[in-house]
BAVOPA-26071 format. One record per residue (C-alpha): x, y, z. Coordinates in steps of 0.25 Angstrom, whole numbers, plus 5000, padded with zeros to 4 digits. Last residue first. Layout:
REM BAVOPA-26071
XYZ...
//
This chain:
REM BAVOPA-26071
505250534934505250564947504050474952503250594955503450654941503350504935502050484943501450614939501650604924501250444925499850484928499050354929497650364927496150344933494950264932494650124923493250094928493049944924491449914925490549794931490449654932491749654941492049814943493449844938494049964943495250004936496150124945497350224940498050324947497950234960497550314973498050354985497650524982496050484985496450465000496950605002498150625009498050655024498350535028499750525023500050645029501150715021500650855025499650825016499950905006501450845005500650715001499950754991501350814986501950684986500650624979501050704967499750774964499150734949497650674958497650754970496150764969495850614968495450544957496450524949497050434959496050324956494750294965493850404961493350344949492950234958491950304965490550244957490750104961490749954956490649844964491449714962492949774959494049734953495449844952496249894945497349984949498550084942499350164952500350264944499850394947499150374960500050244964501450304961501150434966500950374977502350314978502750434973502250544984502550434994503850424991504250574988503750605003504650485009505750545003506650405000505950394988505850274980505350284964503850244964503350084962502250104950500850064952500049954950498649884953497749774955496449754962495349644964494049624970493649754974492349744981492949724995493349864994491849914996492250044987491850184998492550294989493950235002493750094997494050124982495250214988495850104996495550014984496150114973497250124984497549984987497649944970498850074970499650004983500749924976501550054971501650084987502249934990503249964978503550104981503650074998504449954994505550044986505650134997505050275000503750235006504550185018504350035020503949945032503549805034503049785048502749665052501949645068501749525074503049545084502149675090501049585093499649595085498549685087498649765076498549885079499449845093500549785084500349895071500949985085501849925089502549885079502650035075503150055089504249945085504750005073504350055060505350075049505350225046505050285032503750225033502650125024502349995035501849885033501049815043500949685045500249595056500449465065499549405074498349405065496849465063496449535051495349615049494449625036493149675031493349765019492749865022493049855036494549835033494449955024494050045034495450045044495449995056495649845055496849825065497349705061497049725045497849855046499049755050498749695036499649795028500049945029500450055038500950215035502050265041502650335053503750265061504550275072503650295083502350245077501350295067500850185058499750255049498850115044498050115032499150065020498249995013499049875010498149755021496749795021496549885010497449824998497449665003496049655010495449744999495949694988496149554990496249524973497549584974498449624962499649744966500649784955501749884958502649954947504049964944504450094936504950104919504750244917503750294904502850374914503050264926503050144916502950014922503549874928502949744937502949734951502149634960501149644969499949524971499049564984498549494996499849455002499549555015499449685005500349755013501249615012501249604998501449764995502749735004503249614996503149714984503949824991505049714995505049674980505449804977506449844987506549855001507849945003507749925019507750065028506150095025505950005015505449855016505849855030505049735039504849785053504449645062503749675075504449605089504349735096505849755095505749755081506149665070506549715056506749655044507349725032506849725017507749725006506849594999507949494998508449505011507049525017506449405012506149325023505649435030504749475017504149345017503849355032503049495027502249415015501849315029501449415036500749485027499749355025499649365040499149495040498049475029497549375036496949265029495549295023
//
């Protein structure tokens, strides 16, 4: 297997090239790290959100846009095909890593987790990455800065300069489309989490609407939530068969109907202190090879219209 950081490298140089037409700004820092703005002070944009799903999923993922109906409105959607599951959805776009850093507080994605290897899912699965360079995305309402660098540098044990940082704020256009392309993540995430060997899903796919930007940072991660446990639809292939994957879609957790928003507020807005059952798609097909199709869960356009303003 290639590295999954390298292969983000080269998605990230292709986003340098085009920052011009993308609206994303490039930004060197002192320490020789590379910031790229997809939509924190840049405009970003649609394509840029897709571009930025690509490289959080290290190259190994199909996105692309296609339109819907939120409850009779015409809205973009987000599609997501891999047939790298586990390496492209757990490894590299899960968003695992809390970056804390003078400046800047927000939550980390991409193959930079890959480097450091901490989390569970890479023993599961079995991989750890080793190369010079690394990429982390970054979801914030600042633009990280050298600190930031510093640290993802010393985790990941690479130089500062090796360092890429794509950052977006969950209220932009980038931070709904890279959001809306998360739903086939979190039926895996939560498949892992009821004890599912990940490396026994062969394939997944899945969609979810883009939500409306919000500048209020609160809103936009109610809504872009919202758009994935209301609106998230994911199919995915799997060798083994299990007896928890009922409890995989949204409409299996206890806040199931409760705007994420509100979720949110009840945690104090600690992202970690949210339960792990509320990220979930509203609606998950498992398909077991030689075996049975489980078709579990719904949509509930009522609840994503109100959140979505409609």
């Amino acid at each position: 297997m290639e590295s999954l950081n390298r292969m983000a490298v080269e998605l990230v140089d292709e986003a340098i090239d085009f920052a011009g037409e993308l609206n994303v700004d490039v930004v060197e820092l002192d320490s020789g790290a590379t910031v790229l703005d997809f939509g924190v002070e840049a405009a970003g944009g649609i394509e840029a959100g897709l571009l930025l799903a690509e490289i959080q999923t290290a190259g190994l993922a199909t996105i692309q846009t296609r339109m819907d109906e939120v409850a009779g409105t015409p809205f973009p959607h987000v599609e997501l095909t891999t047939d790298k599951p586990a390496l492209a959805l757990l490894c590299s776009q899960k968003a695992g890593w809390e970056l804390v850093a003078e400046g800047v507080d927000g939550l980390g994605s991409g193959p930079a987790r890959a480097l450091v290897g901490e989390e569970a899912e890479f023993e599961a699965v079995g991989y750890y990455d080793e190369f010079d360079l690394t990429v982390l995305a970054v979801e914030a309402a600042t633009l990280p800065g050298d600190a930031a660098a510093e640290q993802v540098a010393d985790r990941a044990g690479v130089a500062p300069s090796g360092v890429f940082m794509p950052a977006y704020a969950t209220g932009s256009v980038a931070g709904s489309v890279s959001a809306a392309a998360r739903a086939p993540e979190l039926a895996l995430f939560r498949l892992f989490e009821l004890g599912y060997d990940p490396t026994d899903v062969v394939s997944a796919a899945g969609s979810a609407p883009v939500a409306p930007v919000s500048h209020d940072e609160g809103v936009a991660m109610g809504r872009t939530n919202d758009a994935l446990a209301y609106g998230g639809q994911v199919y995915l292939q799997v060798r083994e068969d299990f007896d928890r994957f009922d409890e995989v879609p949204s409409t299996a957790a206890a806040e199931y109907d409760t705007p994420f928003e509100r979720v949110f507020e009840d945690a104090d807005w600690d992202f970690y202190e949210v339960p792990e059952s509320v990220f979930a798609p509203a609606q998950v097909t498992v398909d077991v090879v030689d075996g049975p199709t489980y078709a579990l869960g719904e949509t509930n356009h009522d609840l994503l219209a109100e959140s979505f303003g409609l």
